[in-house]
C-alpha positions as CSV (number, residue, x, y, z in Angstrom):
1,X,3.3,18.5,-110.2
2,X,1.4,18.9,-107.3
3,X,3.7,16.5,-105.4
4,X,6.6,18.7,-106.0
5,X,5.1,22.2,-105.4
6,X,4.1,20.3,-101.8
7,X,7.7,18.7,-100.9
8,X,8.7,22.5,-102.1
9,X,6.6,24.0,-99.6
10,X,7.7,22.1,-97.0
11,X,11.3,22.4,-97.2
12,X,10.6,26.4,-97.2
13,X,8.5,25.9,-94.1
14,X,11.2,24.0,-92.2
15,X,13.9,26.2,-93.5
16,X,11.7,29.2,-92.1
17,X,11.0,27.6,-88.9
18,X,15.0,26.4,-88.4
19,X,15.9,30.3,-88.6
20,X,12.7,30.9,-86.3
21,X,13.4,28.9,-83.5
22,X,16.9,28.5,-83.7
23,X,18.7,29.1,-80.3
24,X,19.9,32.8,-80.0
25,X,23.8,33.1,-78.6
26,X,24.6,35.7,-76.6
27,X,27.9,37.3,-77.7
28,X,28.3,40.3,-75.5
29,X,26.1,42.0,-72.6
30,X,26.1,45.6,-72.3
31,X,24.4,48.1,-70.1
32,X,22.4,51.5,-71.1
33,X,21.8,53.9,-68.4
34,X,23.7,52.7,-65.7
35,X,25.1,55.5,-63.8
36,X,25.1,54.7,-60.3
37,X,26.6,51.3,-60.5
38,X,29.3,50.1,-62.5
39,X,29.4,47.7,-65.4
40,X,32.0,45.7,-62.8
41,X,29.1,45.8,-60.2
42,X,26.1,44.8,-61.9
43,X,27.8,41.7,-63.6
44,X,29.2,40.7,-60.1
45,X,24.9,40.5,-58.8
46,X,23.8,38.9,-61.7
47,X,23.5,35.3,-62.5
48,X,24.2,35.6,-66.3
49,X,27.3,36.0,-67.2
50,X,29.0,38.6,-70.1
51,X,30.9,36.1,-72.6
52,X,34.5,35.3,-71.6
53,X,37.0,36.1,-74.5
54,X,37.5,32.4,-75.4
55,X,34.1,31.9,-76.3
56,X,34.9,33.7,-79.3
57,X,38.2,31.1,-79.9
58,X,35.7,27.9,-79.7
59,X,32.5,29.6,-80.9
60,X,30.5,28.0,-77.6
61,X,28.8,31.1,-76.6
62,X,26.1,30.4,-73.8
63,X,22.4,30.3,-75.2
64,X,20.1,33.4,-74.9
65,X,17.6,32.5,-72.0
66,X,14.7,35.2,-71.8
67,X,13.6,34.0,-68.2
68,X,17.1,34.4,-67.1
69,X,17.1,37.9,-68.5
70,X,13.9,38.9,-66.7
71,X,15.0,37.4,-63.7
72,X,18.2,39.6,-63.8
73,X,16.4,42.5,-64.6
74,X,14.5,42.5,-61.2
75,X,17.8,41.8,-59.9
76,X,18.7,44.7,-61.5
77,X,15.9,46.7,-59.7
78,X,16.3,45.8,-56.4
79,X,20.0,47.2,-56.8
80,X,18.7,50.4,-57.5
81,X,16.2,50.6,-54.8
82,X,18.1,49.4,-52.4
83,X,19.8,52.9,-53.3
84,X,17.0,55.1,-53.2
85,X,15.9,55.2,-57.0
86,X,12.2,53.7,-55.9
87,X,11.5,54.4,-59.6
88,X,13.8,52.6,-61.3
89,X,13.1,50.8,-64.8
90,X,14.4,48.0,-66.7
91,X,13.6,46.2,-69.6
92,X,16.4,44.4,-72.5
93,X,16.7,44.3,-76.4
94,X,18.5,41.8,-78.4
95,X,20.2,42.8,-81.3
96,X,21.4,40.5,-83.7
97,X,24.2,40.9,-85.5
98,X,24.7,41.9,-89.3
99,X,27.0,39.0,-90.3
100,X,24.7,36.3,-88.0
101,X,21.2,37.0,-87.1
102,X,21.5,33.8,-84.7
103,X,24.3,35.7,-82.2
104,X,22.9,38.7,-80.3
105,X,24.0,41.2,-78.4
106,X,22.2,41.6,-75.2
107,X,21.8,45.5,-74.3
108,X,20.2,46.2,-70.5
109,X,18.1,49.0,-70.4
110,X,18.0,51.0,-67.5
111,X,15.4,54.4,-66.4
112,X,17.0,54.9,-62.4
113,X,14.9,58.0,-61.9
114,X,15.7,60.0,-58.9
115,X,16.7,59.1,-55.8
116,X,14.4,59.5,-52.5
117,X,15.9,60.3,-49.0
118,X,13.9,59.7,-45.5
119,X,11.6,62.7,-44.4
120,X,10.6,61.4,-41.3
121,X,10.2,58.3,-39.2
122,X,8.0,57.6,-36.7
123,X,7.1,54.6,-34.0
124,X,3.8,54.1,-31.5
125,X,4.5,52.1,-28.8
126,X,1.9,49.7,-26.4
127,X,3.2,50.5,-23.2
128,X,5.7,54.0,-23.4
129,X,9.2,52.8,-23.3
130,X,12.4,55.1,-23.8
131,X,12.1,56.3,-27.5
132,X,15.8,57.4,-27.9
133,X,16.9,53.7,-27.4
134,X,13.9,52.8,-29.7
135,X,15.0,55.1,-32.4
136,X,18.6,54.2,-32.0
137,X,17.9,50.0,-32.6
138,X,16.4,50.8,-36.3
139,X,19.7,51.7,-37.2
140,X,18.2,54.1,-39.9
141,X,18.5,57.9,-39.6
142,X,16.2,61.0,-41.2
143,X,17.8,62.4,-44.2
144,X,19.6,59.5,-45.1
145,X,18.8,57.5,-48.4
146,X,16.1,55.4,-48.3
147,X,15.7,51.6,-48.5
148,X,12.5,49.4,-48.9
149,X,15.0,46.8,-47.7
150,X,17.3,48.5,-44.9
151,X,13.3,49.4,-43.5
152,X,12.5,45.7,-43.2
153,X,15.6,45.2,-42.0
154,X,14.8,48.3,-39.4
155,X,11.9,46.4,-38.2
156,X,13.7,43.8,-37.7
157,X,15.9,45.1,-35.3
158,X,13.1,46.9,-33.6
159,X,11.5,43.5,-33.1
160,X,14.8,42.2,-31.8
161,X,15.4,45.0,-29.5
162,X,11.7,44.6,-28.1
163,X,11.9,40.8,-27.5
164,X,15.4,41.8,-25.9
165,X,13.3,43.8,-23.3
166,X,11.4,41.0,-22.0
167,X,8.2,41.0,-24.6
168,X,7.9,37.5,-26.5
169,X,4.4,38.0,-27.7
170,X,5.2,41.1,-29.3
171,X,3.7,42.3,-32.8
172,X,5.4,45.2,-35.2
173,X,4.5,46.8,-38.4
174,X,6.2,48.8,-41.0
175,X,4.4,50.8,-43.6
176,X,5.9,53.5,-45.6
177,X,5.5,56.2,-48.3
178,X,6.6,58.1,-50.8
179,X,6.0,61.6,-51.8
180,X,6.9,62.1,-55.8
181,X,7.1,66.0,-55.7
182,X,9.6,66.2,-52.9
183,X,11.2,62.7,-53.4
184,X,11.1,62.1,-50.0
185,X,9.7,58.9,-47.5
186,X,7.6,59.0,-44.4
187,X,8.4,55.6,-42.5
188,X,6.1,54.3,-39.3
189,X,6.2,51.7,-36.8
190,X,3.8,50.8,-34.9
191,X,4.4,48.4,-31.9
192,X,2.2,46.2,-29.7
193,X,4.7,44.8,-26.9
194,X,2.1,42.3,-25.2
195,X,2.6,40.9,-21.8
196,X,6.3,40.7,-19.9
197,X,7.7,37.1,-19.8
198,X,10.5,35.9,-17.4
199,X,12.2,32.6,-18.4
200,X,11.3,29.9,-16.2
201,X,12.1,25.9,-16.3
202,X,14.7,24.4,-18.9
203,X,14.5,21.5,-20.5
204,X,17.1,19.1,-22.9
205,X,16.6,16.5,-24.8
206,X,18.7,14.5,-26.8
207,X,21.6,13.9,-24.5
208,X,22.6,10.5,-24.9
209,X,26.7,10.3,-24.1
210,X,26.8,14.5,-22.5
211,X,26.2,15.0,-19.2
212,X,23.6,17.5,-18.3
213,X,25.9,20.4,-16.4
214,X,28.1,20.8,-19.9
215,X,25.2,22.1,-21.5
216,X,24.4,23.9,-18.3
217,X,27.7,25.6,-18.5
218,X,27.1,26.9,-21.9
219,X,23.7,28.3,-21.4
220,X,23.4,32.1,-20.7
221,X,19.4,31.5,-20.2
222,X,18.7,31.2,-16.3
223,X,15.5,30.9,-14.5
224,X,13.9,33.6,-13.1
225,X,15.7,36.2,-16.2
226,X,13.6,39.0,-18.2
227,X,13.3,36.8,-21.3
228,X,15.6,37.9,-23.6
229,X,15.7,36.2,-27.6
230,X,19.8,37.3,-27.3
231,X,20.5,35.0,-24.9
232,X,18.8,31.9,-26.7
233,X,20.6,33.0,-30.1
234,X,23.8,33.2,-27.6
235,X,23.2,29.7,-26.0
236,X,22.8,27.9,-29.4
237,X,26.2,29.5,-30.9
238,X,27.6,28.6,-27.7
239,X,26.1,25.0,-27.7
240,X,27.3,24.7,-31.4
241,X,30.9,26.0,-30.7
242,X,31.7,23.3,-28.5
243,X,32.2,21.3,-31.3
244,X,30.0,18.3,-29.9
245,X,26.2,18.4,-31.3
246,X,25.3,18.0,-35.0
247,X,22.4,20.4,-33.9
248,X,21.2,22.5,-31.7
249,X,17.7,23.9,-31.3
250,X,16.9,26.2,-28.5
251,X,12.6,27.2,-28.2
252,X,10.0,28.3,-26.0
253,X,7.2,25.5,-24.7
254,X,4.1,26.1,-23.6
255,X,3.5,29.7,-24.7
256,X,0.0,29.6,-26.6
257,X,-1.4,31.3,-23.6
258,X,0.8,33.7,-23.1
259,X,2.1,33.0,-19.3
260,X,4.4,35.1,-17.6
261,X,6.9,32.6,-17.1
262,X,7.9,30.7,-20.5
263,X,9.7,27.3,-20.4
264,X,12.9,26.3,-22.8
265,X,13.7,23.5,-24.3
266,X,16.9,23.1,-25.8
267,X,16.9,20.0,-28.0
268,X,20.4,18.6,-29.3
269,X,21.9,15.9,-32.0
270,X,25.5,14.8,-30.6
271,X,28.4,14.1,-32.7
272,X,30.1,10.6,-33.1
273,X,33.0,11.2,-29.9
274,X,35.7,9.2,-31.7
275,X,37.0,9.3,-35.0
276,X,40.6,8.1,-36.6
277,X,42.3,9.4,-39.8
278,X,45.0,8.9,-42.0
279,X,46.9,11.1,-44.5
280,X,49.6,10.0,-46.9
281,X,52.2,13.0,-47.7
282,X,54.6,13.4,-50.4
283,X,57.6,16.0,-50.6
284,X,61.3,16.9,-51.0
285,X,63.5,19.0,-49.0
286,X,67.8,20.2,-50.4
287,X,69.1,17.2,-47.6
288,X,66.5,14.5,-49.3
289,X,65.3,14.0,-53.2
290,X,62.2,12.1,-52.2
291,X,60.6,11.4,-49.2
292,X,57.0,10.1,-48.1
293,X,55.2,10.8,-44.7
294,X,52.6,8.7,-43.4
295,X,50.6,9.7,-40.7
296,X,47.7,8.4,-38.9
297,X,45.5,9.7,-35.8
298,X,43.1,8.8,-33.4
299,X,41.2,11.0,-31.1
300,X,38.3,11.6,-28.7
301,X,35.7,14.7,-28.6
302,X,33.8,14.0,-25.0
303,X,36.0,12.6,-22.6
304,X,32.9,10.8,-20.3
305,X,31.0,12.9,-21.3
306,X,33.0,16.1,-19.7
307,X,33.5,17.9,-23.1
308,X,37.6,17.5,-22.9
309,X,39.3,15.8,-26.0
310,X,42.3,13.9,-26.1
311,X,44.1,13.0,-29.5
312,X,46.9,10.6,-30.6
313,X,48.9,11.1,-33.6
314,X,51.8,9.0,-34.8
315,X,53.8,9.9,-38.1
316,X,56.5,8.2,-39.9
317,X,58.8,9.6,-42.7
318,X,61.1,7.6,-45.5
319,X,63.1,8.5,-48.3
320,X,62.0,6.6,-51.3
321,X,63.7,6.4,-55.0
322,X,67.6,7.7,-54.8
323,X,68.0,6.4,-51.6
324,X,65.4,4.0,-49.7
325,X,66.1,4.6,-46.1
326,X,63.9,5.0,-42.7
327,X,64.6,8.5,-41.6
328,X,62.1,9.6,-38.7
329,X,59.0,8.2,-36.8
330,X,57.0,10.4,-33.9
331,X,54.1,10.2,-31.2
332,X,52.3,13.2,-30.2
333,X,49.6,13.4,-27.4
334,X,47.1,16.1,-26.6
335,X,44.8,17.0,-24.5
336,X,41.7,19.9,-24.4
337,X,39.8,21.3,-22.1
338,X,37.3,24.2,-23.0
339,X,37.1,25.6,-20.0
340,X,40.5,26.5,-17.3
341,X,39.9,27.5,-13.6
342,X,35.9,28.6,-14.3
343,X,36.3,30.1,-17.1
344,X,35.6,29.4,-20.6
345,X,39.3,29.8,-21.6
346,X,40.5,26.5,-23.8
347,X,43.8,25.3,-22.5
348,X,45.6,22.7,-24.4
349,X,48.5,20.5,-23.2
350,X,50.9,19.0,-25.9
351,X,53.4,16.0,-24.9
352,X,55.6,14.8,-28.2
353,X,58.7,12.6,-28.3
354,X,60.8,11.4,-31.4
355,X,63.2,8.3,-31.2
356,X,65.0,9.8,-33.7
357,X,66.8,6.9,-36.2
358,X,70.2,7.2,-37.3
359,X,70.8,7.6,-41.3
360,X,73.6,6.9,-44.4
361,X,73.9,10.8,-43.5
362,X,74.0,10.8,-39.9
363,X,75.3,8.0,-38.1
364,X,74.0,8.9,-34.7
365,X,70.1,9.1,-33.2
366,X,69.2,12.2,-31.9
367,X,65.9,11.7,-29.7
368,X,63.5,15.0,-29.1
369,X,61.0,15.3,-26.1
370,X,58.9,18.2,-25.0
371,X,55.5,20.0,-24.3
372,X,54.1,22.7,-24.5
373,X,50.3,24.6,-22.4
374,X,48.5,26.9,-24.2
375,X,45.6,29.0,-23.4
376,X,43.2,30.6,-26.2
377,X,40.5,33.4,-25.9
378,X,38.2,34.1,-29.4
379,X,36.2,37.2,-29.1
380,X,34.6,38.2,-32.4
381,X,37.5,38.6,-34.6
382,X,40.1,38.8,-32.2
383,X,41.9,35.6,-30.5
384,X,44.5,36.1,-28.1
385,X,46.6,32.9,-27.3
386,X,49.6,32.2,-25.0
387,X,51.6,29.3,-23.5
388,X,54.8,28.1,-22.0
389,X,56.9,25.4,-24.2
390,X,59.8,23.2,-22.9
391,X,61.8,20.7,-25.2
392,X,65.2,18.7,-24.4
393,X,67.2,16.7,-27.2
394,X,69.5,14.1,-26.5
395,X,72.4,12.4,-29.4
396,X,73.0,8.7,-28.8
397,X,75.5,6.9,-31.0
398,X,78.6,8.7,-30.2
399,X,80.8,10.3,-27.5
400,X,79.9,12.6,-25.3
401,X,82.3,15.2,-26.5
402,X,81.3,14.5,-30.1
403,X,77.4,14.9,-29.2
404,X,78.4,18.6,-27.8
405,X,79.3,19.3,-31.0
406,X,76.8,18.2,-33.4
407,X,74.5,19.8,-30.8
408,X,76.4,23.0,-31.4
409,X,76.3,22.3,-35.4
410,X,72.7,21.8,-35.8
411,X,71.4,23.5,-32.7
412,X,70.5,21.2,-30.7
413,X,69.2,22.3,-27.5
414,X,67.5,22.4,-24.4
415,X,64.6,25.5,-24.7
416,X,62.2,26.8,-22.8
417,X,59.7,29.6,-23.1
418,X,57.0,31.9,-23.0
419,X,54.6,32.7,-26.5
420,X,52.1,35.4,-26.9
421,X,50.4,35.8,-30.1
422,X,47.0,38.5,-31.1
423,X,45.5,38.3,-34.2
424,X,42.4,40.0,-35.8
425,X,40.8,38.3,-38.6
426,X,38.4,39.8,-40.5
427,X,38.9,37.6,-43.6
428,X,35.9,36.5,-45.7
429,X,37.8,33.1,-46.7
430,X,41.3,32.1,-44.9
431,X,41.8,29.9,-47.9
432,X,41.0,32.4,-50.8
433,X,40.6,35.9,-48.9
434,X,38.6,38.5,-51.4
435,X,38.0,41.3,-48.8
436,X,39.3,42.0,-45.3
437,X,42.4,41.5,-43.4
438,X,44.5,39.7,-40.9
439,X,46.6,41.2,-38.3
440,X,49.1,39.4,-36.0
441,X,51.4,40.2,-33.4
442,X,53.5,37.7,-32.0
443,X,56.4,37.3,-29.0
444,X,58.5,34.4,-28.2
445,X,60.6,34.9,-24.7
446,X,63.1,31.6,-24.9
447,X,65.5,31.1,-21.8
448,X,66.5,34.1,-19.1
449,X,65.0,33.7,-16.1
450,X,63.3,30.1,-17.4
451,X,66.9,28.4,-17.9
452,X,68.2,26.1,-20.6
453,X,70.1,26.4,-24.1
454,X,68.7,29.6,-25.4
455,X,68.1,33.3,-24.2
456,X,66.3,35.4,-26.3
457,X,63.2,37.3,-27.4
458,X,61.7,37.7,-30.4
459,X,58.8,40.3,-31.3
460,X,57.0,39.9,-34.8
461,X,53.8,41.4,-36.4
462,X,52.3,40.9,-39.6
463,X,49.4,42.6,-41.4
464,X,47.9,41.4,-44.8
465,X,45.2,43.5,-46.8
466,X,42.8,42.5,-49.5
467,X,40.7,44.6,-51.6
468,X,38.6,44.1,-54.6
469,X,39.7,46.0,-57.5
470,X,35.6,47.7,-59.0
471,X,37.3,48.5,-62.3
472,X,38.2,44.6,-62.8
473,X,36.0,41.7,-62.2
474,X,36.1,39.5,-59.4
475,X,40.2,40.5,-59.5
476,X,41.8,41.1,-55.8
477,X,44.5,43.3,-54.9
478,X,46.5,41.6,-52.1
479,X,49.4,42.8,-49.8
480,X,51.4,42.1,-46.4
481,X,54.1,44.0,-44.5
482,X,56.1,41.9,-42.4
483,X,58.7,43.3,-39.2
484,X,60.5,41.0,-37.0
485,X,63.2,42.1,-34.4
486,X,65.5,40.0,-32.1
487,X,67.5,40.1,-28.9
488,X,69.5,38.7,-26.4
489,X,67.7,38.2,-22.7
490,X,70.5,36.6,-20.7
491,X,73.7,38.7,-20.7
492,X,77.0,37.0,-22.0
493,X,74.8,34.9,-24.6
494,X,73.9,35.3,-28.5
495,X,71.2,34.1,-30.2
496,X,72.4,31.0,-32.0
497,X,72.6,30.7,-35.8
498,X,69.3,28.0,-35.7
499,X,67.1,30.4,-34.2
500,X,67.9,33.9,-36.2
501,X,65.2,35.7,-38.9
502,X,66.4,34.4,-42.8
503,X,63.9,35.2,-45.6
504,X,63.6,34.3,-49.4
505,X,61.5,31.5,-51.0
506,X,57.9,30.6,-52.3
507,X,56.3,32.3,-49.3
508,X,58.2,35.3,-49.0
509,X,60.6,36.6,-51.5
510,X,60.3,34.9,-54.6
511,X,62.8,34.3,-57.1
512,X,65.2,33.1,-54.4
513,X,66.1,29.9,-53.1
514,X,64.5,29.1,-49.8
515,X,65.9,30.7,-46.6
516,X,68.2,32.1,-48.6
517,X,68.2,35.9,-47.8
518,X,70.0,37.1,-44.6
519,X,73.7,37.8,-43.4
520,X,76.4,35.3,-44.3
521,X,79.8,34.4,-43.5
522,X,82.3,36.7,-45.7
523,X,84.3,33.4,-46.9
524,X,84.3,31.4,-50.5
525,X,81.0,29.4,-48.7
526,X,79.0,32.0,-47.5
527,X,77.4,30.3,-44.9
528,X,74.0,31.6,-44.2
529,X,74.3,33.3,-40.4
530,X,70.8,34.9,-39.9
531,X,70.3,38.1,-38.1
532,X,67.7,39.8,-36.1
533,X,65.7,42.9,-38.2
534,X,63.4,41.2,-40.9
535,X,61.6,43.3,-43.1
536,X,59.0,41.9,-45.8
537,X,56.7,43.4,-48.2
538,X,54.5,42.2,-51.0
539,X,51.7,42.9,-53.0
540,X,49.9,40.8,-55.8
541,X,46.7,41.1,-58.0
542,X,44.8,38.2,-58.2
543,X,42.2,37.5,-61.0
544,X,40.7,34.6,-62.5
545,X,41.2,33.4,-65.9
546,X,38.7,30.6,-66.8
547,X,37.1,27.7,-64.6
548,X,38.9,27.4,-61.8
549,X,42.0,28.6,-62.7
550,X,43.7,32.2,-61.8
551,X,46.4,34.3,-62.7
552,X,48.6,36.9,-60.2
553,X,51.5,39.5,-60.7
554,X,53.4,40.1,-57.7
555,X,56.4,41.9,-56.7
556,X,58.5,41.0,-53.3
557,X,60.9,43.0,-51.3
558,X,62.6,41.7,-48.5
559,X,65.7,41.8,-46.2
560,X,67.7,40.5,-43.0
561,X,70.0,42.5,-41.1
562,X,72.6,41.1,-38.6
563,X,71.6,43.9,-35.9
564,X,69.2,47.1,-36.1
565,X,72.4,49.6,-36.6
566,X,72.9,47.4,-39.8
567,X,69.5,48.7,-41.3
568,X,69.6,50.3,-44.8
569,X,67.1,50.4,-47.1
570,X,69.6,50.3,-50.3
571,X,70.0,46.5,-48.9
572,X,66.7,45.4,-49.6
573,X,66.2,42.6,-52.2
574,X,63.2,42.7,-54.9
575,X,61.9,40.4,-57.2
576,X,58.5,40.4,-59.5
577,X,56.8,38.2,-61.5
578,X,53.9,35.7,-62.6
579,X,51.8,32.7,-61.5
580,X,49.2,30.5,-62.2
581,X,47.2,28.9,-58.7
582,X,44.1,25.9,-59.8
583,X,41.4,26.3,-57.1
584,X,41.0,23.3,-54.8
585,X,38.9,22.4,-51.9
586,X,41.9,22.7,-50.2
587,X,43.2,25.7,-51.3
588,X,45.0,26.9,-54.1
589,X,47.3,25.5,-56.0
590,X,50.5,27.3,-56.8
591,X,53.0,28.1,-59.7
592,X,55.5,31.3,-59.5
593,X,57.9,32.3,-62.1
594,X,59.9,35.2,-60.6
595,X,62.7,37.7,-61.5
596,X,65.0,39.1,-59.5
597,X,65.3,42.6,-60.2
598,X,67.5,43.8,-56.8
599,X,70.4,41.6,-55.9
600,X,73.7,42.2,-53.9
601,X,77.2,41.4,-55.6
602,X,78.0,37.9,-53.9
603,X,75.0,36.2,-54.0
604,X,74.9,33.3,-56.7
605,X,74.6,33.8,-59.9
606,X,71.4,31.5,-60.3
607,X,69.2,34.2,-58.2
608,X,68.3,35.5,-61.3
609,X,65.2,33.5,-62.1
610,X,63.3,30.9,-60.3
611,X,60.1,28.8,-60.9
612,X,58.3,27.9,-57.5
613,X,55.4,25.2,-57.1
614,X,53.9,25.2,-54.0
615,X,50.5,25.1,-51.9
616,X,48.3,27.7,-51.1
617,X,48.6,31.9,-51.3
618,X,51.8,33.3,-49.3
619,X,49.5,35.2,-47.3
């Protein structure tokens, strides 16, 4: 009897301690008190994450972990101060639910209090120095809301500013204080500069394959300058944009007794100068079913040692599976050098030619040769890059007469020209931008006074906008206008049907067939002509669904107009829909399904609907 009341026991105790110790799930997350931030906001700083909607389908909500929860909460603080509310509280609560004690719901708690502004701010300074430069570097202002972090972040750029000034055994402290009646901070600096230090000798080490004046060239630190901690943060992003050290380390030597003159050493790790690479590429195009690239490329970073690089690629291209037939091979040389007459201006000189290889669909070889000099200047955000191009094409196979006209056909030509393009990029991520934007401006002078084939210019510029949407988490609202005009530069020509603006396709208009929107010929083929107004708009909301995979809605507007008198807005094609893009590495990976919703009478009747698979965001 005694036996059984004990086995009894037992099985009550482990049934009591299996409801105990069970592991809470967390079903929802919500947030009391929040006023100044958002429900959107809050979940974006966190680390723990409100239960997704399918977690509901497969019943796998994510375990309740307290130290995550008090982690968040201070989290959670720091927010709050960093916006003034010094007094802010948090705590949590868990509250089971009635139909399963084991699945909570986690509610956040939050006492902001009231905000606190800066009162007055205040610096003493070992020796006098001008204190309207002084006050401006803290980049903090009386009356504006106060910050425990922006004032650490104020000393820091009150440190920076003094080392800046010559002073590298400088010392500065920050202490401040509130006042609880009046809700208001005092903040005070107080500043011992130490003794002035000019830079004197500079070291390397580590150069095993550079020579010695390359670093010398990127170095803004001279002997015989006021130090300055600026001009070493400057030389190692210099040394580092070069492309050719691993790493870069740029300190003072010697300085335990303060001297006057403090020695650099700048201490690098080179890169390996060659490298080789291959890629394998698969696609299809409307002239071939199947075709297969392979490419492969060799190239050199530090040409003796000079910092100039010089790469060789050579690519191949066959048609596999409906046809199995050779159909292009190439050779491309290029050459860098980062700095042009003195300056660091990279230039870059391009030499290509292509044998060309006659095909079942052309019978002939047409062989391509050119080059092209460019010249780039980065500043920040904005680059600014221009250059001259030159390319001749030659048909061998047939007669002479004959080669003038499949030159004509396919527009084969002799072209030479002048490019300018600007562009300002403030993009967080090229590949998966979620704030900023990219603006381009770009002109192409072809022929005129240069000679050959061609003579015209083309003008272009392109901005693209993206924007976090607070109301919706992580989701992006994305858009671009597009405007591109043409013209004639050489009087008595046109600008050939090869070279005009067409639209329409995964990139720009969607729902159509690629290149497929512009001015045609009024016959039963309507043969696609071109023309010389583009305009392009788009916008898109981007949000993510679950792992790495997104969704977007989009809508496209779009149209080519033969000349600018042609312009009218009632011509403009549209088309919305939906799409799915898997996050790679590489970039995203893309699939549309559009509508048309704006069409003109004689295009085809299958620009109705369209699916589109492709790589990476139109913009």
């Amino acid at each position: 009897m005694n036996i059984k009341n004990n086995w009894k026991i037992l099985f009550a105790i482990l049934i009591l301690c299996t409801n105990v110790f069970a592991q809470k799930k967390l079903v929802n997350l919500k947030f009391v008190g929040n006023q100044q931030f958002s429900e959107w906001e809050l979940l974006s700083a966190l680390n723990i994450k409100k239960p997704k909607w399918y977690h509901s389908i497969f019943g796998n909500y994510p375990v309740v972990n307290k130290r995550r929860l008090e982690t968040n909460l201070k989290i959670i603080e720091s927010m709050y101060k960093d916006k003034g509310f010094l007094d802010v509280k948090t705590n949590y609560r868990l509250n089971p639910l009635a139909t399963d004690t084991n699945k909570v719901v986690a509610n956040i708690l939050i006492e902001q209090g009231t905000q606190y502004r800066i009162d007055y701010i205040g610096i003493d300074i070992t020796p006098d120095m001008d204190t309207g430069e002084l006050y401006r570097s803290l980049k903090i202002n009386q009356g504006e809301i106060f910050s425990p972090y922006k004032a650490e972040q104020a000393k820091n750029n009150l440190a920076n500013y003094i080392a800046d000034m010559g002073y590298p055994y400088y010392s500065v402290n920050m202490e401040w204080a509130k006042d609880t009646n009046d809700f208001t901070v005092d903040v005070h600096f107080t500043v011992e500069c130490g003794k002035l230090a000019y830079f004197g000798d500079i070291h390397y080490k580590g150069l095993r394959n550079t020579k010695k004046f390359l670093l010398r060239r990127e170095t803004v630190i001279n002997k015989g300058d006021l130090y300055s901690r600026s001009a070493m943060k400057k030389t190692t992003e210099d040394l580092y944009s070069t492309g050719l050290f691993r790493i870069v380390s740029v300190e003072l030597i010697d300085t335990l007794q303060h001297p006057d003159t403090v020695n650099v050493l700048i201490s690098v790790v080179e890169n390996k100068r060659g490298w080789y690479g291959f890629s394998f590429n698969l696609g299809a195009s409307k002239q071939y079913d199947f075709t297969t690239e392979l490419v492969g490329e060799w190239g050199h970073r530090n040409i003796f040692g000079n910092g100039q690089s010089i790469t060789f690629r050579a690519s191949a291209e066959a048609e596999l599976i409906s046809r199995w037939q050779f159909l292009a091979h190439g050779y491309e040389f290029k050459f860098t050098e980062p700095w042009t007459l003195g300056k660091k201006l990279p230039s870059i000189l391009t030499f290509y030619f292509e044998p060309g290889v006659k095909t079942l669909q052309y019978p002939y070889r047409v062989q391509k040769m050119g080059g092209n000099l460019n010249l780039i200047k980065s500043i920040g955000v904005f680059t600014h890059s221009g250059g001259i191009t030159y390319e001749r094409a030659d048909i061998y196979g047939v007669p002479e007469d004959e080669a003038d006209e499949i030159k004509q056909e396919q527009g084969i030509v002799i072209s030479r020209g002048l490019n300018y393009t600007y562009q300002r990029d403030t993009r967080d991520d090229p590949l998966m931008p979620r704030a900023g934007s990219l603006v381009r401006f770009n002109t192409d002078f072809v022929g005129g006074p240069l000679g050959g084939d061609e003579h015209y210019l083309k003008i272009g510029s392109t901005w693209s906008r993206y924007i976090r949407i607070p109301f919706w988490r992580d989701a992006i609202f994305a858009n671009r206008l597009k405007i591109a005009v043409m013209g004639k530069t050489k009087k008595g020509t046109d600008v050939s049907i090869h070279n005009r603006l067409v639209t329409g396709g995964a990139n720009s208009v969607r729902g159509f067939d690629e290149l497929s929107i512009g001015p045609r010929t009024q016959d039963t083929l309507r043969t696609m002509l071109g023309g010389k107004v583009l305009f392009l708009f788009s916008a898109e909301i981007r949000y993510p669904i679950i792992w790495k995979l997104w969704g977007h809605t989009f809508i496209d507007l779009g149209q080519v107009w033969s000349e600018w008198k042609d312009v009218n807005p009632n011509d403009i094609r549209a088309s919305t829909g939906m799409g799915l893009a898997f996050i790679t590495p590489l970039g995203p990976l893309r699939v549309d399904y559009a509508m048309v919703v704006s069409k003109h009478p004689y295009d085809p009747e299958q620009f109705s609907r369209k699916w589109h698979i492709t790589f990476m965001y139109p913009y």
